[in-house]
N, C-alpha and C positions, 0 to 999 in steps of 0.2 A: 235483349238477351244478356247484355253483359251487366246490366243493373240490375236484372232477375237473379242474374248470378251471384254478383256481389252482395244484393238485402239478404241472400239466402246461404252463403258464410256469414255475414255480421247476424242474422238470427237464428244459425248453428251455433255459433260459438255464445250467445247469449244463454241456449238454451242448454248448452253442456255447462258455462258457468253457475248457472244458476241451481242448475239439475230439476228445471222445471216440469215437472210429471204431473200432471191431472190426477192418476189415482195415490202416486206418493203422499202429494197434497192434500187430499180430501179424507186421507189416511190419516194423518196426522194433527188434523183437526178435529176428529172423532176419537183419535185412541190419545194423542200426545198432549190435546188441548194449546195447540200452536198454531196459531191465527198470519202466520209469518207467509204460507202460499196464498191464506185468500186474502189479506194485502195485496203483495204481488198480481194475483190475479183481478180484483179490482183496480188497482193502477193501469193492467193491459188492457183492461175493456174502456177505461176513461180514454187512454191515448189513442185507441183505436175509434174508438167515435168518435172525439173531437177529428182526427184524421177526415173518415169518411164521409163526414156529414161537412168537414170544410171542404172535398175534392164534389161533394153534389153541389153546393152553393158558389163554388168554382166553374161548374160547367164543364168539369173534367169526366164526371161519374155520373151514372143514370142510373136511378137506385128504382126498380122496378116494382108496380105496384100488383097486389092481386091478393088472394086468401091465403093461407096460412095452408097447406096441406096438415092439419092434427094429429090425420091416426098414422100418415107417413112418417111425420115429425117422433112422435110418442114410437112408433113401431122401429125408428131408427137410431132413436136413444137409447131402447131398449136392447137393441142389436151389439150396438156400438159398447154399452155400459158392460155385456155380457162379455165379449171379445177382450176389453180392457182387463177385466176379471182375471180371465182363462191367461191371456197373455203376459197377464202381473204388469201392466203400464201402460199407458195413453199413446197415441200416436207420436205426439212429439218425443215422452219419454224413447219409444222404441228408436225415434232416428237417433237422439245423441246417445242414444247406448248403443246401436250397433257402430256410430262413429267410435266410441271407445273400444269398439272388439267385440263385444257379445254376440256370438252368432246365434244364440237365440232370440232377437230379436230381426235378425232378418228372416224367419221365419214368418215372425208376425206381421213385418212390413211388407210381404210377400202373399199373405194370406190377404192383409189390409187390401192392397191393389188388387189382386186378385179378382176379391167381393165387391170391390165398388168398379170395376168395370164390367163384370156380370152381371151387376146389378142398373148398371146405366147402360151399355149396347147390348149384351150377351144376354147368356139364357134365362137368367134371373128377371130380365126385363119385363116380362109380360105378367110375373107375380107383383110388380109394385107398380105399374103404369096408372092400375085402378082404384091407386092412394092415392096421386095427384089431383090436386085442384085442375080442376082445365078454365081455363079463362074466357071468359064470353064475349 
């Protein structure tokens, strides 16, 4: 718990330095022509697989196999992509904006948790159960 704790200030305060936003980023690569977030974000996804794929070859991690749920996949991108919209910023941008004070963004991080536990135990549940892959 207390290492959960600590990675999770050290990648708050990464994420407020940086002011790492998904939709700022993908914003400003279409209107600003600044390649500078998907840098950054390429560099995240390298350090993050070399990571995960040394803790599977480690024997630490068990990286589970099966199909690909698609229209789950496709249907929860699309979800997620609308919300970012409506909300004006990505998941991560809304935590270090409400760490700075925007209470509009704990709306969204309220709506965010909200929908994905509707959607994983509550009522939501039995509209996406029949997007899963089920495993044989």
């Amino acid at each position: 718990m207390v290492s959960g704790l600590f990675i999770g200030i050290l990648f708050g305060g990464l994420l407020q330095s940086g002011q790492f936003c998904f939709v700022s980023g993908f914003r400003n690569i279409l209107y600003q022509r600044n390649t500078r977030f998907l840098t950054a974000l390429l560099i995240a996804v390298t350090i993050q697989s070399v990571g995960f794929f040394a803790l599977e070859s480690a024997g630490l991690l068990h990286i589970p196999e099966g199909n690909l749920p698609i229209t789950a996949t496709l249907a929860g991108g699309f979800l997620f992509g609308a919300g970012m919209v409506l909300a004006g910023c990505c998941g991560s941008g809304a935590w270090f904006r409400s760490g700075e004070g925007l209470t509009g963004t704990w709306i969204a991080l309220f709506a965010f948790v909200v929908t994905m536990a509707t959607a994983q135990k509550g009522s939501l549940k039995h509209w996406f159960e029949p997007l899963y892959c089920r495993r044989t």
